[in-house]
MARDO-785691 format. One record per residue (C-alpha): residue number from 1; x, y, z. Coordinates in steps of 0.5 Angstrom, whole numbers, plus 500, padded with zeros to 3 digits. Example, Ala and Ser with C-alpha at 12.3 -4.5 7.8 and 13.67 -1.06 7.14 Angstrom:
! residues 2
<atom seq="1" c1="525" c2="491" c3="516"/>
<atom seq="2" c1="527" c2="498" c3="514"/>
//
This chain:
! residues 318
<atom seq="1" c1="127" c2="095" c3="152"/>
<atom seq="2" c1="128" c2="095" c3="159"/>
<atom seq="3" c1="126" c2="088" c3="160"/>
<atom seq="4" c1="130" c2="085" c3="154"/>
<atom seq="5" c1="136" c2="089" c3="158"/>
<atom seq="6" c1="135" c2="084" c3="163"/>
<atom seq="7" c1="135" c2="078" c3="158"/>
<atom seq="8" c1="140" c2="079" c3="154"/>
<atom seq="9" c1="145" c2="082" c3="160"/>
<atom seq="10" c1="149" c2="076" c3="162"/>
<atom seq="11" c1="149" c2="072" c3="154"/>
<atom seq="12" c1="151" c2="080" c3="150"/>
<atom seq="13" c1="153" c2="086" c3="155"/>
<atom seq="14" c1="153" c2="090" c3="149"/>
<atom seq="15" c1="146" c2="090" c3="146"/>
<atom seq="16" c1="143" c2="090" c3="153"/>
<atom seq="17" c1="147" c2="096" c3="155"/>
<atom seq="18" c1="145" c2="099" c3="148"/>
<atom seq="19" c1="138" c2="097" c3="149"/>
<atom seq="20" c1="138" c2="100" c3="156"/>
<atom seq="21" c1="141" c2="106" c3="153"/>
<atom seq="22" c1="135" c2="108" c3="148"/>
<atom seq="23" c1="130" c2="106" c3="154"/>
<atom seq="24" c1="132" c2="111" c3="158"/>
<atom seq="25" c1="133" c2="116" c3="152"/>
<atom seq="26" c1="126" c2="115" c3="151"/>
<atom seq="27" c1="123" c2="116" c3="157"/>
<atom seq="28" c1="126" c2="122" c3="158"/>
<atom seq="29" c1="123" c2="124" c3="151"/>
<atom seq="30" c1="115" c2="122" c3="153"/>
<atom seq="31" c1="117" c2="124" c3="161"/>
<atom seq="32" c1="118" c2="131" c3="158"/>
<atom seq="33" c1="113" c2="131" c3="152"/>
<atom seq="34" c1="107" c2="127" c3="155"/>
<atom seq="35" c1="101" c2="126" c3="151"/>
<atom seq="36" c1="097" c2="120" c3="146"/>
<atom seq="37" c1="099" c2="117" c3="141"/>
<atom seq="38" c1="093" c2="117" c3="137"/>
<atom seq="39" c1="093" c2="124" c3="137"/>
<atom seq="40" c1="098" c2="124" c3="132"/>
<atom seq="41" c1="095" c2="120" c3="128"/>
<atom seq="42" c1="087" c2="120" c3="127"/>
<atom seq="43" c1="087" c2="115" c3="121"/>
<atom seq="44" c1="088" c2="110" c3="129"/>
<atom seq="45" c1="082" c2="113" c3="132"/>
<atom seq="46" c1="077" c2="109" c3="130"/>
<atom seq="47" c1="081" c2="102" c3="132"/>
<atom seq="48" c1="087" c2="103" c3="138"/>
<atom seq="49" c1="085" c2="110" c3="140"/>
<atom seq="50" c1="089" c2="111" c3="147"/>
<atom seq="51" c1="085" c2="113" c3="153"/>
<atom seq="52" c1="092" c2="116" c3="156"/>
<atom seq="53" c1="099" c2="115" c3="157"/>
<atom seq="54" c1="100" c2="116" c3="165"/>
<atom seq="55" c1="099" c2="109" c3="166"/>
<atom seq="56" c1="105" c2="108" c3="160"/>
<atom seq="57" c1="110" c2="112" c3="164"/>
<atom seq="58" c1="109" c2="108" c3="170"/>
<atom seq="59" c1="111" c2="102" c3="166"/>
<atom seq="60" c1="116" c2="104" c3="164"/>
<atom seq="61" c1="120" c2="107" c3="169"/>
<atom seq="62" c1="119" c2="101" c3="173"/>
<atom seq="63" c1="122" c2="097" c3="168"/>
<atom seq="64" c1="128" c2="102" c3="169"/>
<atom seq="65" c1="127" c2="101" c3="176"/>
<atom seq="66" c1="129" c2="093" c3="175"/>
<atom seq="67" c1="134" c2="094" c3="169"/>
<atom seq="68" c1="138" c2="100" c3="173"/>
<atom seq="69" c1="136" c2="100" c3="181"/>
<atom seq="70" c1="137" c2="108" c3="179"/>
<atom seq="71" c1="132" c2="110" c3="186"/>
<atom seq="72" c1="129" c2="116" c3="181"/>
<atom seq="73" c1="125" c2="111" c3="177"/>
<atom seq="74" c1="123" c2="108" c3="184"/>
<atom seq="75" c1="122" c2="115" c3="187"/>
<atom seq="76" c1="118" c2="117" c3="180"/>
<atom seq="77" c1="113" c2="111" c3="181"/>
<atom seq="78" c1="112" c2="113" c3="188"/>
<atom seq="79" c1="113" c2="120" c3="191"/>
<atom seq="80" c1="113" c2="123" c3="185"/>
<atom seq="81" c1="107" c2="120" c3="181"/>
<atom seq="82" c1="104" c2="114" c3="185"/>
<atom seq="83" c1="099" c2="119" c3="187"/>
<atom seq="84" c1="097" c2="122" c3="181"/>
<atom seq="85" c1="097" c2="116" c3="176"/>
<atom seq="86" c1="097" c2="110" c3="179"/>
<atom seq="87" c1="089" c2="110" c3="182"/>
<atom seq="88" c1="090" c2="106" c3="188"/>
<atom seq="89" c1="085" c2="102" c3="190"/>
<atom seq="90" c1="081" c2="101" c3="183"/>
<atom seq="91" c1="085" c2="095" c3="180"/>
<atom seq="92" c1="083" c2="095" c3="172"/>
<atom seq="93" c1="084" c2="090" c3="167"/>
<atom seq="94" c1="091" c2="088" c3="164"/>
<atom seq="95" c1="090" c2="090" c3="156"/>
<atom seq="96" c1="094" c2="093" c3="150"/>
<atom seq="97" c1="091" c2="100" c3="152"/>
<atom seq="98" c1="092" c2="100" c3="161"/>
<atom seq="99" c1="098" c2="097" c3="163"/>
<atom seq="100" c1="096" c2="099" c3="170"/>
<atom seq="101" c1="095" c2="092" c3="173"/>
<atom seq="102" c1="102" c2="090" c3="170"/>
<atom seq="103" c1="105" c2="095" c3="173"/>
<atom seq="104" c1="102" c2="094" c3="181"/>
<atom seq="105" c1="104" c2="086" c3="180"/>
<atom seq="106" c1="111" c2="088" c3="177"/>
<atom seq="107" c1="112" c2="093" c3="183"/>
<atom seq="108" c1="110" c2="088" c3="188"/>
<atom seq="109" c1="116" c2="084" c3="187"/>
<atom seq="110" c1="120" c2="090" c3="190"/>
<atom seq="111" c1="115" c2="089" c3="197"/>
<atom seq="112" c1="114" c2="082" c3="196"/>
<atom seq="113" c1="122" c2="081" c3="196"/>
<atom seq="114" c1="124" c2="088" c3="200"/>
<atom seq="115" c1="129" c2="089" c3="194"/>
<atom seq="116" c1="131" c2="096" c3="197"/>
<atom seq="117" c1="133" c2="097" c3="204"/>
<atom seq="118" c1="134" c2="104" c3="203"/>
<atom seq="119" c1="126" c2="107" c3="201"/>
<atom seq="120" c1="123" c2="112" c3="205"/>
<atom seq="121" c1="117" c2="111" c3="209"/>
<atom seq="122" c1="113" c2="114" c3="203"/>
<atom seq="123" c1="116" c2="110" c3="199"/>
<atom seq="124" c1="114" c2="104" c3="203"/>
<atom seq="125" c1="107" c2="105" c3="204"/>
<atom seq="126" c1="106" c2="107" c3="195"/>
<atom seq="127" c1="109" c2="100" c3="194"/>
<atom seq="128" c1="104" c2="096" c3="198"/>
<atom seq="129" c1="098" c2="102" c3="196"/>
<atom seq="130" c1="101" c2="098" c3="189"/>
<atom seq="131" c1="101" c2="091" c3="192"/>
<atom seq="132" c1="094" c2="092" c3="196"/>
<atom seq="133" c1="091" c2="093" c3="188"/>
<atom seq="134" c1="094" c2="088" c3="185"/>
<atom seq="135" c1="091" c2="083" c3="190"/>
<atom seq="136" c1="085" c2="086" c3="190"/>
<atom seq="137" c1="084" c2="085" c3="182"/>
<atom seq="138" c1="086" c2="077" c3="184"/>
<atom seq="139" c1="080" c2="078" c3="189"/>
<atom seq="140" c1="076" c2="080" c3="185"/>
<atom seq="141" c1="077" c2="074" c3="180"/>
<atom seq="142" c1="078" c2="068" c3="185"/>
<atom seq="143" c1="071" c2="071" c3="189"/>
<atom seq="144" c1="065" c2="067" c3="188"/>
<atom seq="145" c1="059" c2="072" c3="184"/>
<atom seq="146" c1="058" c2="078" c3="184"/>
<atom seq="147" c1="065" c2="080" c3="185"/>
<atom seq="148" c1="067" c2="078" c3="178"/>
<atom seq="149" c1="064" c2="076" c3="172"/>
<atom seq="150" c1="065" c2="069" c3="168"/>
<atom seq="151" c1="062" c2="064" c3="162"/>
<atom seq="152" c1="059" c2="058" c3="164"/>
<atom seq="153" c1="066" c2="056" c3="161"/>
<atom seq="154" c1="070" c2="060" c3="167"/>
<atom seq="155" c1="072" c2="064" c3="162"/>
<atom seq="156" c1="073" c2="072" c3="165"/>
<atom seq="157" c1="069" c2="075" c3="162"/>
<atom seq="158" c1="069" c2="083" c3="161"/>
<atom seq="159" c1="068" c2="085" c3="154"/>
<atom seq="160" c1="065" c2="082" c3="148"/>
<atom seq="161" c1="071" c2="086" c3="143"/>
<atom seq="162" c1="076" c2="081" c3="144"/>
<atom seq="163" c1="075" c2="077" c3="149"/>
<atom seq="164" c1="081" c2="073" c3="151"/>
<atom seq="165" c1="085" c2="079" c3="151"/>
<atom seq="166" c1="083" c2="079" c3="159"/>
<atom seq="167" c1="082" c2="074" c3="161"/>
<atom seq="168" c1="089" c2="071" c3="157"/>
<atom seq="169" c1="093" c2="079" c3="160"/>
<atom seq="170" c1="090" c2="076" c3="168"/>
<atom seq="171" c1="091" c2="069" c3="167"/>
<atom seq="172" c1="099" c2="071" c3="167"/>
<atom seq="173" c1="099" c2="077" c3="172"/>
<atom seq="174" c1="096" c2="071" c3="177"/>
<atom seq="175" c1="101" c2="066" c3="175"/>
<atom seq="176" c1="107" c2="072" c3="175"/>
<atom seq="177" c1="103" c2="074" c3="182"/>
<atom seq="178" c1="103" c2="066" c3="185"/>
<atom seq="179" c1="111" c2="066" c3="184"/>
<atom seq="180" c1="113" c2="071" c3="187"/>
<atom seq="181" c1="108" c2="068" c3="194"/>
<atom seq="182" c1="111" c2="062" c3="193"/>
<atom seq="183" c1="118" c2="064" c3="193"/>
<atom seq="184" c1="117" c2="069" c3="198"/>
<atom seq="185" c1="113" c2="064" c3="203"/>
<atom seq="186" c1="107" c2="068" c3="203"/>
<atom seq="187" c1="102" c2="062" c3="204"/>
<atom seq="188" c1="097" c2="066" c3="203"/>
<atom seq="189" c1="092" c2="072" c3="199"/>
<atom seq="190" c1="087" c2="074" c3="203"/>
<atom seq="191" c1="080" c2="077" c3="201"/>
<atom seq="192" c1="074" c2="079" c3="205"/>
<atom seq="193" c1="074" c2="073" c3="209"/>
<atom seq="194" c1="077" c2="068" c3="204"/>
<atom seq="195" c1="084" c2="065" c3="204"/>
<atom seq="196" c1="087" c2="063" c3="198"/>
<atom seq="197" c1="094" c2="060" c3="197"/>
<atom seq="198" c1="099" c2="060" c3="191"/>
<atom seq="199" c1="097" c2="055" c3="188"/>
<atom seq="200" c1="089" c2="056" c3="188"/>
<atom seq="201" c1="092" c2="063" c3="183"/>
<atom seq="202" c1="096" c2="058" c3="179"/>
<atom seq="203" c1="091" c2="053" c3="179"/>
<atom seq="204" c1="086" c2="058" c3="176"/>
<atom seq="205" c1="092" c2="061" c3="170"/>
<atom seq="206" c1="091" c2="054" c3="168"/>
<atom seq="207" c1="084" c2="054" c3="168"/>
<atom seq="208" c1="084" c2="059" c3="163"/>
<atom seq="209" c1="089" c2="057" c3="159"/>
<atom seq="210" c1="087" c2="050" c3="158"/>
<atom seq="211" c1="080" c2="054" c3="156"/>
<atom seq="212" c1="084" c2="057" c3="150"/>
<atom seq="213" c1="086" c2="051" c3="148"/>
<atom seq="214" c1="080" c2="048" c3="148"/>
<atom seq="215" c1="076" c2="046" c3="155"/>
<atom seq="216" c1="071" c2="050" c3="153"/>
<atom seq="217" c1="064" c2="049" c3="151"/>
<atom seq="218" c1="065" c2="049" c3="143"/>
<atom seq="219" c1="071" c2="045" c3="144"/>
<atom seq="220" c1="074" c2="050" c3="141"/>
<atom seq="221" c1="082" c2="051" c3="141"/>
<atom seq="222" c1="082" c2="059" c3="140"/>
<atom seq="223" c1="090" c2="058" c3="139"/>
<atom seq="224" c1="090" c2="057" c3="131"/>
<atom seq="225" c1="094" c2="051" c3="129"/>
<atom seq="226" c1="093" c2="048" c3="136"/>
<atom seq="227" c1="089" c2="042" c3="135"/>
<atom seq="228" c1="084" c2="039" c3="131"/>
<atom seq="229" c1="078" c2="044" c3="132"/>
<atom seq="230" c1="081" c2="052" c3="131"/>
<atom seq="231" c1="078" c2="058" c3="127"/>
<atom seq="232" c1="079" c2="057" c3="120"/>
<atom seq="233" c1="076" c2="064" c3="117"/>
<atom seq="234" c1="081" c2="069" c3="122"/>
<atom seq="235" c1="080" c2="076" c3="121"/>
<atom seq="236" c1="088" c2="076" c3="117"/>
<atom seq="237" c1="090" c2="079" c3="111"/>
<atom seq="238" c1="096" c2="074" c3="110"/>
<atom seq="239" c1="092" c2="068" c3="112"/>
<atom seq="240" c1="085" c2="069" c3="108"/>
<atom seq="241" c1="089" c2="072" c3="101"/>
<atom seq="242" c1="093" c2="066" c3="098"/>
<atom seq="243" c1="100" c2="067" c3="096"/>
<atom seq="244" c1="099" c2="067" c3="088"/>
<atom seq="245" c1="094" c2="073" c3="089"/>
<atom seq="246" c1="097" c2="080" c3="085"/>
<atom seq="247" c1="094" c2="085" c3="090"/>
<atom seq="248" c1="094" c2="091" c3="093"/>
<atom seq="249" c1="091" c2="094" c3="099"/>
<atom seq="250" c1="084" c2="097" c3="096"/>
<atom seq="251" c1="082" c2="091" c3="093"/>
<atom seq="252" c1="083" c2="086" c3="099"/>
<atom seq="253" c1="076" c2="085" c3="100"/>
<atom seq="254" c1="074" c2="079" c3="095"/>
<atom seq="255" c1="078" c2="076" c3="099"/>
<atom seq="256" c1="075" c2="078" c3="106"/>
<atom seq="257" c1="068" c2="076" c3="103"/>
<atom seq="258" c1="070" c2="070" c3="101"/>
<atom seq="259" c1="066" c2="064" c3="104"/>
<atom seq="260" c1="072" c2="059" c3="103"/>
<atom seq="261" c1="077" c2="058" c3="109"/>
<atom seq="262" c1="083" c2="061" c3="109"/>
<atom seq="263" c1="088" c2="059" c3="104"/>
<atom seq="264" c1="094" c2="060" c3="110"/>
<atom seq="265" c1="094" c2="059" c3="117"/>
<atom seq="266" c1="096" c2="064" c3="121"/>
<atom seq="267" c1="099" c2="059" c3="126"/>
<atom seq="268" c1="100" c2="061" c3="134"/>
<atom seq="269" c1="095" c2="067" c3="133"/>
<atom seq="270" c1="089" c2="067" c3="139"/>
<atom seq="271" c1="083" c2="071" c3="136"/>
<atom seq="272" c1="079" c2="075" c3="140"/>
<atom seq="273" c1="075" c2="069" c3="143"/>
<atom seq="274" c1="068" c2="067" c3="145"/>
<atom seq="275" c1="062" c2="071" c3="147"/>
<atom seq="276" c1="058" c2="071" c3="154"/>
<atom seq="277" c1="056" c2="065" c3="153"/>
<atom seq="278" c1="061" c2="062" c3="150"/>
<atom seq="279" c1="059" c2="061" c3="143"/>
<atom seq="280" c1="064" c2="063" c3="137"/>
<atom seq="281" c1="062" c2="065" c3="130"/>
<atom seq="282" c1="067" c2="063" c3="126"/>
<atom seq="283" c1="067" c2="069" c3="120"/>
<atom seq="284" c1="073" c2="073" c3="116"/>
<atom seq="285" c1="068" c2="078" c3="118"/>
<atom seq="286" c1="067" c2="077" c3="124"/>
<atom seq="287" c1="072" c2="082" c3="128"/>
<atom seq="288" c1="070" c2="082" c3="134"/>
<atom seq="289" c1="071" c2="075" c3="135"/>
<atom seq="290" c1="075" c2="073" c3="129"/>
<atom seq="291" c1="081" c2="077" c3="130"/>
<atom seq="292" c1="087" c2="075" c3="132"/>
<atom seq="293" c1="091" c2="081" c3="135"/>
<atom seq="294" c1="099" c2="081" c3="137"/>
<atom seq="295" c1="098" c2="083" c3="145"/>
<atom seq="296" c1="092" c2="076" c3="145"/>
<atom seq="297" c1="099" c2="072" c3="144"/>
<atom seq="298" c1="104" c2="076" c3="147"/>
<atom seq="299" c1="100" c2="075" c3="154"/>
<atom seq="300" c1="099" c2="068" c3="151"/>
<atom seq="301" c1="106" c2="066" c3="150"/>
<atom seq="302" c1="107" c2="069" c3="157"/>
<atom seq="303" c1="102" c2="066" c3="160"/>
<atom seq="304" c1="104" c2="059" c3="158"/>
<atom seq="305" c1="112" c2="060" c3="159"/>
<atom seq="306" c1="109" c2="061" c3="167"/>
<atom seq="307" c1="106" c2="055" c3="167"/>
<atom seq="308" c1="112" c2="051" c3="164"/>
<atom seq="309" c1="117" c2="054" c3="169"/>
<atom seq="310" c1="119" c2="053" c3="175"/>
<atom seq="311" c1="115" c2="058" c3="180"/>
<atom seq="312" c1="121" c2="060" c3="184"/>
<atom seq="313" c1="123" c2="066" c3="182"/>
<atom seq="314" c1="130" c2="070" c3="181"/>
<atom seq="315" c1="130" c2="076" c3="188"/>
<atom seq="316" c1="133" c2="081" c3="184"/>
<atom seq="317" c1="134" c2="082" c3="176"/>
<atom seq="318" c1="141" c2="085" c3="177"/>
//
């Protein structure tokens, strides 16, 4: 909602105060109560159990940070928590249930461009321990093996249970990454004896996303709708019952075991992807692979808008 402030703020004042408004109320209520989500509901568990909710709070209060230049959310991500929450030094995958590697892309902006000129000494030195780990994630991709894991695809490869959400989530923090060097001059991003330049991050987003869209061993587009060769049996209840059915939700399974394709396209999910070795089972029953997810095209949509925009970026949001 922070974010949605920032676009909204020029085209309706008025929503964007509203939306910042709540923002702040809610983090205020989640600073004050802490605690995950999925305590509170145990049916969840089995599916989207969250493993914390520290990175959650660090997220938002940079958003705030960028929607308000209020210097508390800068001073809560730092001095206040930066230590405790932030795991410097360990860089981690940008997913639906760690959103630490977006928060250190999206507080290196405020290194990258010196937005304030006022931080302290403490506050400096945080910011770049957050810089310093978002680069080190980018290392850690661009470094032949063992640094990192691909398919021989050149897809990044981490888990089998939703594979793309990875690969897609880091692909978008390395174009977000290569803008803010190209619109600050940084020539280049160093890692243990290599340099790599603004558009090597860039080029290497678009490696993976033109895996998404095909270029990869099954010559397979993971996008549904895209192309002529897309997954055709996704794990969807409104793709795979047809519009006519009269059904409820316990009785939804003929469908999902049906070996007929899926009556209705879900058109612009991306499904969880391939395995390690770049094969794709294309059954409803499938989850693993099969199951196209929210957080899958949000980085997607992201991902791509970077890709077909400019790669200059805007100093500040205010």
């Amino acid at each position: 909602m922070a974010a949605a402030s920032l676009v909204f703020k020029s085209q309706d004042a008025s929503y964007s105060k509203s939306l910042l408004d709540h923002t702040q109320k809610l983090f205020e209520f989640a600073n004050s109560y802490p605690g995950v989500y999925s305590k509170s509901i145990p049916v969840i568990q089995d599916y989207y159990n969250s493993s914390g909710f520290v990175d959650e709070l660090l997220w938002a209060a940079s958003w705030l940070y960028h929607a308000t230049r209020d210097r508390y959310y800068i001073d809560y991500v730092t001095v206040m928590h930066g230590t405790a929450f932030a795991n410097w030094g360990n860089p981690t995958w940008f997913s639906w249930d760690d959103k630490l590697a977006g928060t250190q892309v999206l507080l290196s902006r405020v290194n990258f461009f010196a937005m304030d000129t006022e931080m302290s000494i403490v506050e400096n030195m945080n910011l770049q321990m957050y810089r310093r780990t978002a680069e080190a994630l980018m290392c850690a991709v661009l470094l032949p093996p063992p640094t990192n894991k691909k398919t021989d695809g050149g897809l990044i490869w981490v888990n089998e249970w939703d594979s793309l959400q990875y690969a897609i989530g880091s692909a978008f923090l390395f174009v977000v990454l290569s803008d803010y060097m190209f619109t600050s001059n940084t020539p280049y991003l160093y890692c243990n004896g290599k340099l790599y330049e603004p558009m090597d991050l860039h080029a290497f987003a678009v490696s993976q996303a033109d895996y998404v869209l095909g270029n990869n061993p099954m010559n397979m587009s993971y996008l549904v709708g895209y192309g002529l060769n897309y997954p055709r049996y996704v794990h969807h209840h409104g793709a795979s019952i047809p519009v006519d059915a009269n059904t409820t939700c316990h009785n939804g399974f003929k469908w999902l075991n049906s070996t007929k394709p899926n009556p209705n396209l879900a058109i612009g999910e991306v499904v969880g992807g391939p395995f390690l070795n770049d094969t794709y089972i294309d059954s409803r029953n499938n989850s693993m692979q099969a199951e196209p997810t929210t957080y899958n095209s949000a980085f997607f949509v992201g991902l791509v808008s970077g890709l077909v925009t400019s790669s200059s970026v805007v100093r500040s949001f205010t």
